[in-house]
DRENDRENZA-718192 format. One record per residue: residue in one letter; x, y, z of N, C-alpha, C in turn. Coordinates in Angstrom, 3 decimals, padded with zeros to 6 digits. Layout:
REM DRENDRENZA-718192
 rest      n_x      n_y      n_z     ca_x     ca_y     ca_z      c_x      c_y      c_z
    A        X        Y        Z        X        Y        Z        X        Y        Z
...
***
This chain:
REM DRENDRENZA-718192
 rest      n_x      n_y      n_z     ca_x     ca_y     ca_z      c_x      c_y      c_z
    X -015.378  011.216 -020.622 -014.294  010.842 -019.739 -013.389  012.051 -019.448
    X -013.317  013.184 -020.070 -012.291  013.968 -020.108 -013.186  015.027 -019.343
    X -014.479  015.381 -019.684 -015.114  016.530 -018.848 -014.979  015.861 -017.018
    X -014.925  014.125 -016.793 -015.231  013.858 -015.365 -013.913  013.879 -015.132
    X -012.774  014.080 -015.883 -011.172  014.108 -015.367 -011.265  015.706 -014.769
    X -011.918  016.897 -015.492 -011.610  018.042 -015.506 -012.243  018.705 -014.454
    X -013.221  018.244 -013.967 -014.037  018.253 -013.173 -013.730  017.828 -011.411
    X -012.728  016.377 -011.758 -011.880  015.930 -010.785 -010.798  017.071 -010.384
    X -010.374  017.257 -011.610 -008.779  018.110 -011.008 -009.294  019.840 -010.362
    X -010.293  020.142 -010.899 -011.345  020.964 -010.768 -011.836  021.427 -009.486
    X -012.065  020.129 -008.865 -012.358  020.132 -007.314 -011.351  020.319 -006.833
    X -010.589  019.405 -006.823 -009.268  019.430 -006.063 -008.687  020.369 -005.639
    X -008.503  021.168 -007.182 -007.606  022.506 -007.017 -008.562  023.504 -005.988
    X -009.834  023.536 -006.072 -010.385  024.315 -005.197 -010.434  024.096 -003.756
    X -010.499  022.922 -003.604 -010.279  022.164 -002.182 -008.626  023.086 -001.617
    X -007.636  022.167 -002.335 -006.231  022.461 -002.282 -006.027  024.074 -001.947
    X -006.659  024.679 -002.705 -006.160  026.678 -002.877 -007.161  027.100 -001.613
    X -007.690  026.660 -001.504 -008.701  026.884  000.356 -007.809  027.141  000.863
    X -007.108  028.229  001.670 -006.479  028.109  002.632 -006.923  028.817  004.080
    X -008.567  028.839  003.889 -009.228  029.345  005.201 -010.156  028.339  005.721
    X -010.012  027.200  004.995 -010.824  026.024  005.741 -009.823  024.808  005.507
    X -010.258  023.839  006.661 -009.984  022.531  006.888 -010.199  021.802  005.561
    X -010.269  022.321  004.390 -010.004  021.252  003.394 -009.310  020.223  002.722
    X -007.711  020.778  003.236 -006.985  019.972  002.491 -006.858  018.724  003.075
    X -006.945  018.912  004.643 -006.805  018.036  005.168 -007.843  016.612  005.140
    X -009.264  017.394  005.353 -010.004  016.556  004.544 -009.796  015.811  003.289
    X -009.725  016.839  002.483 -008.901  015.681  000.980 -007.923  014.627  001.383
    X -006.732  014.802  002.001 -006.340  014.192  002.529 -006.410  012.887  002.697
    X -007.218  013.207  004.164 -007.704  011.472  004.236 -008.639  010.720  003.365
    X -009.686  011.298  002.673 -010.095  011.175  001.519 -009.376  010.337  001.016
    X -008.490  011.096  000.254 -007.332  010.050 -000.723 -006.713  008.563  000.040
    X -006.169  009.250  001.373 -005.812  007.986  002.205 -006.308  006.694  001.913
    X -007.950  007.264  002.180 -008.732  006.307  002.603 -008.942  004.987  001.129
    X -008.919  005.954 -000.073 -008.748  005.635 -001.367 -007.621  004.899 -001.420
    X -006.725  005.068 -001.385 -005.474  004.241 -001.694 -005.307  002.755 -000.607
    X -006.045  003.179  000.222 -006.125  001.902  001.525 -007.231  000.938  000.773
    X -008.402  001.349 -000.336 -008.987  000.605 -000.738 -008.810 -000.094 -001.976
    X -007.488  000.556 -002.741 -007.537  000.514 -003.963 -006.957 -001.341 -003.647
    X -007.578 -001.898 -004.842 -006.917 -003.209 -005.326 -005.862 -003.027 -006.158
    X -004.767 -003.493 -005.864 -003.436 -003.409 -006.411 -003.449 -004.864 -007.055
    X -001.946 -005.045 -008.510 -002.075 -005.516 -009.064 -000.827 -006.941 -008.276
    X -001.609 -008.021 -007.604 -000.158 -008.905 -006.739  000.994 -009.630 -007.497
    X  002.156 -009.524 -007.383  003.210 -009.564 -008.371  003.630 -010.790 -007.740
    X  003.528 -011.542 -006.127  004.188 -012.844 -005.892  003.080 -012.757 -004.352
    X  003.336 -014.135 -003.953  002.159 -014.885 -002.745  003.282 -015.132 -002.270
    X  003.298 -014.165 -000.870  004.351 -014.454 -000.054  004.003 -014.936  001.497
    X  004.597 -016.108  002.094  004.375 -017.034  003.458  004.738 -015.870  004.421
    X  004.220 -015.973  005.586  005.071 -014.799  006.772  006.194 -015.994  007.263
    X  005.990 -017.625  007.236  007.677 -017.796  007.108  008.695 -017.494  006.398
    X  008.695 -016.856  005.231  009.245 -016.372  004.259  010.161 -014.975  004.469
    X  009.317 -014.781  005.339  009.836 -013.051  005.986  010.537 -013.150  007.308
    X  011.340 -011.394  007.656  011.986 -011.359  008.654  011.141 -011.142  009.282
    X  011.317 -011.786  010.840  010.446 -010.608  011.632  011.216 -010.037  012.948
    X  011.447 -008.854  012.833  012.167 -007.696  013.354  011.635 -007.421  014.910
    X  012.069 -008.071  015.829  011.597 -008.056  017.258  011.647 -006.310  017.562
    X  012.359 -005.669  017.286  012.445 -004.545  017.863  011.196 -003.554  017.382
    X  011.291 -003.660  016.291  009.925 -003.204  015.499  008.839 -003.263  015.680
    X  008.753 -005.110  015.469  007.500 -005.934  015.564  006.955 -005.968  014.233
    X  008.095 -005.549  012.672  007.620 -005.716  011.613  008.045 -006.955  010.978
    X  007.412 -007.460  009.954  007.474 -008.863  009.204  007.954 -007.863  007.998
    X  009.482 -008.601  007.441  009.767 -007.498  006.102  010.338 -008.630  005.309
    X  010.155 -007.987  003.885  010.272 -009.376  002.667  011.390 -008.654  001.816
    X  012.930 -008.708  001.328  012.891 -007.844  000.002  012.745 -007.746 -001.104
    X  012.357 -006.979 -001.691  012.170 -007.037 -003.247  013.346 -006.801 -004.281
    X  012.880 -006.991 -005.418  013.756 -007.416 -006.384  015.052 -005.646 -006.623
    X  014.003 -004.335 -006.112  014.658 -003.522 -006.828  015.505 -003.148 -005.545
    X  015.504 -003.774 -004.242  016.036 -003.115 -003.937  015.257 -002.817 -002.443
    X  014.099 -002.582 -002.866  013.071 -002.073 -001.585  013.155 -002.544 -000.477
    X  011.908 -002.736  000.179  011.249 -003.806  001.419  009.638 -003.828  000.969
    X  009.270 -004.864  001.559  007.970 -005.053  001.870  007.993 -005.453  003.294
    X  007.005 -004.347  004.254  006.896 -004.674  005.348  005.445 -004.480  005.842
    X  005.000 -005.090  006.820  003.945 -005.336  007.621  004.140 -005.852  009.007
    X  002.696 -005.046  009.882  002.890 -005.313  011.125  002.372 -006.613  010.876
    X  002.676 -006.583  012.642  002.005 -008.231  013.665  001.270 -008.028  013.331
    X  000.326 -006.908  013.955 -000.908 -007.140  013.994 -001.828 -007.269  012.845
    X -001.369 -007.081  011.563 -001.988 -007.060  010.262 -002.305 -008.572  010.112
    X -003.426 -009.409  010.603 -003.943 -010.605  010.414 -004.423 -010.937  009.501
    X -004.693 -010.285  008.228 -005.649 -010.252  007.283 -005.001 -010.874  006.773
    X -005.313 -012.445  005.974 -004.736 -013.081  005.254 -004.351 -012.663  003.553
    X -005.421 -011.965  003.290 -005.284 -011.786  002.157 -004.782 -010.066  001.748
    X -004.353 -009.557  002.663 -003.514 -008.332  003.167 -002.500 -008.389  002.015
    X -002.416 -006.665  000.945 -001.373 -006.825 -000.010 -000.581 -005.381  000.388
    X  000.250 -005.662  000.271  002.144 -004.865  001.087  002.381 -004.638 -000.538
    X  002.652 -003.399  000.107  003.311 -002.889 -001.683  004.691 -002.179 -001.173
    X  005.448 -002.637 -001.696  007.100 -002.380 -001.891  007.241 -000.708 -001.258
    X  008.197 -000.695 -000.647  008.417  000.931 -000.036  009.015  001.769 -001.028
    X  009.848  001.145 -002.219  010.194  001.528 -003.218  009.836  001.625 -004.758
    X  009.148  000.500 -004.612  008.918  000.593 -006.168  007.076  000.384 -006.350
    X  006.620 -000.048 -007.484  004.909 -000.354 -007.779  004.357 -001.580 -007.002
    X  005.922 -002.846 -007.205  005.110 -004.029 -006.657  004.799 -004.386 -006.008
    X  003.995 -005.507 -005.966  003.193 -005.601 -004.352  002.934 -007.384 -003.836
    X  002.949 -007.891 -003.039  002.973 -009.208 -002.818  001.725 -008.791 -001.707
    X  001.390 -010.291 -001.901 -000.141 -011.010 -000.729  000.260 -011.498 -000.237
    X  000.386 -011.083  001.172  000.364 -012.261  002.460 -000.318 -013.406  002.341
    X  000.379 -014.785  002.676 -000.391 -015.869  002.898  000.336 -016.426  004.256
    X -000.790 -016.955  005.027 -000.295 -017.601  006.419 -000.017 -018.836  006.151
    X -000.267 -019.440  004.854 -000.181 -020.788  004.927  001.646 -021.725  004.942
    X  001.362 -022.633  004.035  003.003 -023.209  004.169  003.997 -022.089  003.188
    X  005.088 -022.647  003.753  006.554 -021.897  003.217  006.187 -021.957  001.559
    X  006.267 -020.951  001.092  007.046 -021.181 -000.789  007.568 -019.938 -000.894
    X  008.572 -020.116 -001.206  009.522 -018.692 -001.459  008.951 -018.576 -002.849
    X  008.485 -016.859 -003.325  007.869 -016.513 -004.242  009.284 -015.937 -005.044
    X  009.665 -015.639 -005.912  010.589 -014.816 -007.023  009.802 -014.009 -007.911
    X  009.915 -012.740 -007.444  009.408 -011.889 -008.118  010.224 -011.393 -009.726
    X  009.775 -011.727 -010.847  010.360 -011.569 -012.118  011.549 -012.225 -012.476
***
C-alpha cells in the first residue's frame, strides 16, 4: 500500500514539475473527473421543495448546519444527484419526491 501511495505522489510530481508540456492541465481534469465520480458519504435526503430556488441564478440552494450552502442547478435532473456543502465535507441527496425537511446533526 505504501510503495502504490509513492508511486502515486511520484507521478504526480512529475506530471506537476513538467512545465514544457500540457500536463498539468491534463492532471487536472483527470482529478476533476475523479472527484465528479467519487461516492460521497450522504449526511441528509433533501426535497427540491425544501430548497430556495434563486430565479436570477436559476440555482436550487439548501443551508447547512455550518454555515455553508448547498446548491444545484435546474438543470441537474438526476434524482439521486449528491451536492456537497460549499463549505464544509457534508453532503445531502437530492430527492424529487414529497417535502421532509432533513436536519442535518
Amino acid at each position: 500500500e505504501h510503495l502504490h501511495r509513492f508511486i502515486e505522489v511520484n507521478q504526480a510530481w512529475k506530471v506537476l514539475s513538467n512545465k514544457e508540456t500540457n500536463s498539468k492541465r491534463g492532471f487536472d481534469l483527470q482529478l476533476r473527473a475523479g472527484e465528479l465520480n467519487q461516492s460521497w458519504p450522504v449526511d441528509a435526503r433533501v426535497s427540491l421543495d425544501d430548497m430556495t430556488y434563486g430565479d436570477d441564478n436559476e440555482v436550487y440552494a439548501y443551508g447547512c448546519c455550518c454555515g455553508g450552502e448547498f446548491s444545484i442547478g435546474r438543470e441537474a435532473g438526476d434524482e439521486n444527484a449528491i451536492v456537497r456543502c460549499d463549505t464544509c465535507s457534508l453532503s445531502i441527496r437530492k430527492s424529487l419526491g414529497c417535502s421532509l425537511k432533513s436536519v442535518l446533526f
